[in-house]
N, C-alpha and C positions, 0 to 999 in steps of 0.2 A: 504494500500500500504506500502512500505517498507520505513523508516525511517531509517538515519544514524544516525549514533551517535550526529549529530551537529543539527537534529532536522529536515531537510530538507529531502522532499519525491517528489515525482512523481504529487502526485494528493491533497496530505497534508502534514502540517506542516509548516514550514519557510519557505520563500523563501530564506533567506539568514542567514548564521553564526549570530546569536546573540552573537555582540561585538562592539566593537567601529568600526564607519567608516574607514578604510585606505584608501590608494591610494595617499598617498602624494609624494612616494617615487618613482613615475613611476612604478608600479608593476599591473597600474589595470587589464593590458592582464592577467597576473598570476592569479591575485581575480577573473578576471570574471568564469576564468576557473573553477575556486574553487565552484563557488555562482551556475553556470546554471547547471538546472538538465536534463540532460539525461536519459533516465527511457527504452531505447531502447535492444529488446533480441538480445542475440548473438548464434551462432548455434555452437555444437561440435558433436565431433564423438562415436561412442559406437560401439564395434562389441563382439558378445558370442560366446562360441564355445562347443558344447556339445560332455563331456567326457566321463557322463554314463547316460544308461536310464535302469528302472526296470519294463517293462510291466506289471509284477503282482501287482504292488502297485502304479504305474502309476507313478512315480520318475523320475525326468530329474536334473540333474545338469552338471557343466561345471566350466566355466573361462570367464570372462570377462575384456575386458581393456577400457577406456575413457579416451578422449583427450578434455574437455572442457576448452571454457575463464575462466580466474578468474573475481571477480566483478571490478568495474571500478569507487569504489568511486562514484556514477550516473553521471558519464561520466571525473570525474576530473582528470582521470588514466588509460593508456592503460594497458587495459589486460593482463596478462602471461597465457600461454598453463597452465593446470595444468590434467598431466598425472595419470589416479587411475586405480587398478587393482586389481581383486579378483575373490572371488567364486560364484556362484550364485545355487540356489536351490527353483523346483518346486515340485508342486503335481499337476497333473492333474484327473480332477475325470468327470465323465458322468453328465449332469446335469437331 
């Protein structure tokens, strides 16, 4: 499973930051946020749009754009859209 930087995952690793205990300062709503793991998918968009196709060599390309979340720290961080955009390229053959 995927591990951050701090050691903590989904299914392995820390459960929490290896460091000194806080929470003295009233911040524990903050830390907890930090500490519990979230490991939940998020759903985004994708749509292709085909600009040329070559019958004879079975060729399809086009453009695509994607509107997916960013990750979320496993859950310590709402998400940002993040917008991608490019070319895409087939070969299709007979099997």
């Amino acid at each position: 499973t995927f591990l951050d930087p701090k050691g903590r995952g989904a299914a392995t690793g820390y459960d929490t930051a290896v460091a000194l205990p806080a929470g003295s300062a009233g911040d524990e709503e903050e830390l907890a946020k930090e500490n519990a793991k979230v490991a939940a998918g998020s759903v985004g968009t994708i749509a292709f749009k085909v600009a040329k196709v070559n019958a004879e060599t079975g060729e399809v390309a086009g453009v695509f754009e994607s509107i997916q979340p960013s990750d979320t720290d496993l859950g310590a961080k709402a998400p940002k859209d993040i917008k991608t955009s490019g070319v895409w390229y087939a070969q299709i053959a007979q099997a």
